[in-house]
C-alpha positions as a Markdown table, in Angstrom:
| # | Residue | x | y | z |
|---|---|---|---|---|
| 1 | Unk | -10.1 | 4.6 | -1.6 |
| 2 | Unk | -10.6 | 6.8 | -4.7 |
| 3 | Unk | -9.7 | 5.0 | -7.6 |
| 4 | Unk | -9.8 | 6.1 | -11.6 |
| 5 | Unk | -9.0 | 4.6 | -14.6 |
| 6 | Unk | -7.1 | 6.8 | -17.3 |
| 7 | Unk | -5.8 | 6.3 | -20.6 |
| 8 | Unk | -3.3 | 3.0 | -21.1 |
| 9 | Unk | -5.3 | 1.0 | -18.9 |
| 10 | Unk | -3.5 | 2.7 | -15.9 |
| 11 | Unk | -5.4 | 2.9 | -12.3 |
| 12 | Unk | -5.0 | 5.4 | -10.1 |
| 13 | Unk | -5.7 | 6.0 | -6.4 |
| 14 | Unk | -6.1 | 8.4 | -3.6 |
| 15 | Unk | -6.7 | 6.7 | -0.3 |
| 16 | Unk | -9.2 | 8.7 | 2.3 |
| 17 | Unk | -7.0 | 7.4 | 4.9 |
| 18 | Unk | -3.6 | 8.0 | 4.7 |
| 19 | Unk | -3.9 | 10.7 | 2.0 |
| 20 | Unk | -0.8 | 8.5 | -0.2 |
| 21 | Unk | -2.0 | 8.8 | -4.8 |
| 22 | Unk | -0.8 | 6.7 | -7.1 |
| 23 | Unk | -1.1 | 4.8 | -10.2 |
| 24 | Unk | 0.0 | 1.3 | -11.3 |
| 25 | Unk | 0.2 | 0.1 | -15.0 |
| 26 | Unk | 2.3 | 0.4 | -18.3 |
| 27 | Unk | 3.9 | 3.9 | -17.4 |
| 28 | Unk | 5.8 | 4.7 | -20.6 |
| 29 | Unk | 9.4 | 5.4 | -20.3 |
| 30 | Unk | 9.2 | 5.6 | -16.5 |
| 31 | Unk | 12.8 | 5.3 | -14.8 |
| 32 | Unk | 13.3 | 1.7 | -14.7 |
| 33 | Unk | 10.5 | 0.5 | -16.2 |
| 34 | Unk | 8.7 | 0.7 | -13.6 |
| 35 | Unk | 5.0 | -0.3 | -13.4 |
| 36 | Unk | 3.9 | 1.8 | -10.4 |
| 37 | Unk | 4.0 | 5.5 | -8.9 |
| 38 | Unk | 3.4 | 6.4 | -5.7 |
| 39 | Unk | 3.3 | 9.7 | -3.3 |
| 40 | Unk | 1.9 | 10.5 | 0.1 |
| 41 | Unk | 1.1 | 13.6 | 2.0 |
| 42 | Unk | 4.4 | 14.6 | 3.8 |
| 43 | Unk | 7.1 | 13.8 | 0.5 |
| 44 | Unk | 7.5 | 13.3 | -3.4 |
| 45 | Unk | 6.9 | 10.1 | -5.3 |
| 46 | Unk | 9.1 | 7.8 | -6.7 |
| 47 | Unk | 8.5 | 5.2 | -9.3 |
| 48 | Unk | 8.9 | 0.5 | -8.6 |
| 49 | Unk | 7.7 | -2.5 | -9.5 |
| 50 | Unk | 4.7 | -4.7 | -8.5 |
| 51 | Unk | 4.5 | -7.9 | -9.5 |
| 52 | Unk | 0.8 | -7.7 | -9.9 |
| 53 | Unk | -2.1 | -4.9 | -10.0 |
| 54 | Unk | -1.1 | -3.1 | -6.9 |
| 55 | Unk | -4.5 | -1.5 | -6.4 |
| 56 | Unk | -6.0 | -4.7 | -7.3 |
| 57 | Unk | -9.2 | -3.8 | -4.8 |
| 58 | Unk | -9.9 | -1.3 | -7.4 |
| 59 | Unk | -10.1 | -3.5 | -10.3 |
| 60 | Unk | -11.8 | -2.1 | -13.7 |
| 61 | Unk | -12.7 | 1.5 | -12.6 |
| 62 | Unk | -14.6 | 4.3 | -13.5 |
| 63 | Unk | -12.1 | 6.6 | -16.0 |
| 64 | Unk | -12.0 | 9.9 | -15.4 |
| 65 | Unk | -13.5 | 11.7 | -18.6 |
| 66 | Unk | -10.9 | 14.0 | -20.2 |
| 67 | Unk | -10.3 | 17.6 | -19.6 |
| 68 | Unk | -11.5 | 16.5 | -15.7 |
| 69 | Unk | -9.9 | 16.2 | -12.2 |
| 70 | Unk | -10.6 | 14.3 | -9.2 |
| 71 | Unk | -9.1 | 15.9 | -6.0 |
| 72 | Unk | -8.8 | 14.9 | -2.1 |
| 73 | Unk | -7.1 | 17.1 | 0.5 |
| 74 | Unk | -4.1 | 18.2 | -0.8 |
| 75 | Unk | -3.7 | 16.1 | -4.1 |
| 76 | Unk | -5.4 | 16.7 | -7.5 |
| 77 | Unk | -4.5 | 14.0 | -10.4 |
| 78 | Unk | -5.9 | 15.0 | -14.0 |
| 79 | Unk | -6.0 | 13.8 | -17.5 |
| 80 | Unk | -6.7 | 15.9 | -21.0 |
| 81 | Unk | -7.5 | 12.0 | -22.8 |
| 82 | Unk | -4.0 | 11.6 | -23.3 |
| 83 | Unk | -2.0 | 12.9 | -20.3 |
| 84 | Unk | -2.3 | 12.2 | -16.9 |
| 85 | Unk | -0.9 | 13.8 | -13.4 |
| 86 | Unk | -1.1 | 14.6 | -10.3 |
| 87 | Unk | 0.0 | 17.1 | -7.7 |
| 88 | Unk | 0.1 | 17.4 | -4.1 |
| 89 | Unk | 0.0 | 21.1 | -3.3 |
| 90 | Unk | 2.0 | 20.6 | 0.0 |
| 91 | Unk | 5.2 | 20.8 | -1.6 |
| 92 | Unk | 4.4 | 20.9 | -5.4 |
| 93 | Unk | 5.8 | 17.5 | -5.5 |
| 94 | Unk | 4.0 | 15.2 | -8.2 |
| 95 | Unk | 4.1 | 12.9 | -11.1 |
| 96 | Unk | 3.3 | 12.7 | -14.6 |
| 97 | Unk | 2.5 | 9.7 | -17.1 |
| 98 | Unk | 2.6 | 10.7 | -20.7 |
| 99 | Unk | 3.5 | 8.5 | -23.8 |
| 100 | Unk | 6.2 | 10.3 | -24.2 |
| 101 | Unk | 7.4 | 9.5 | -20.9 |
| 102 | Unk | 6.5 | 9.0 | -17.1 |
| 103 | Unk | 8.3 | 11.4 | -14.3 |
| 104 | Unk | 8.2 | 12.6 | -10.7 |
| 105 | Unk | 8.6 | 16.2 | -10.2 |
């Protein structure tokens, strides 16, 4: 796995493997209030619950510095400090975790 922390104390993944990104934490106003957002190669994300750290193998990571990216294959997550998301240029499906709200697109 790739993992990265980003702002909110969210971790995020991308695993070498299967290719499947995601991110688990307090996602503000995502759908449900759900704690975790996941994707994967061949379709778009969709937002649930874990009832604990779902990347917990990834515990206290590196964050990614603002204004960066981190990419593998076809996926690319991002932050600016404040907002984070990520796309997988297959099918320009992705997901974005903002404090003004957490969506899939």
């Amino acid at each position: 796995w790739y993992s990265f922390g980003v702002p909110g104390g969210v971790t995020c993944v991308m695993d070498r493997q299967t290719g499947s990104y995601g991110c688990n934490g307090a996602l503000p106003g995502a759908p449900g209030g759900a704690n975790v957002v996941t994707g994967w190669a061949g379709g778009p994300p969709g937002f649930g619950h874990a009832d604990g750290p779902m990347y917990g193998a990834t515990a206290d990571p590196l964050p990614l510095p603002p204004n960066t990216r981190m990419s593998f294959r076809t996926v690319s997550c991002g932050t600016d400090g404040v907002v984070t998301s990520c796309i997988n240029t297959v099918d320009q499906s992705g997901f974005v975790i903002s404090p003004t709200g957490s969506y899939a697109f």
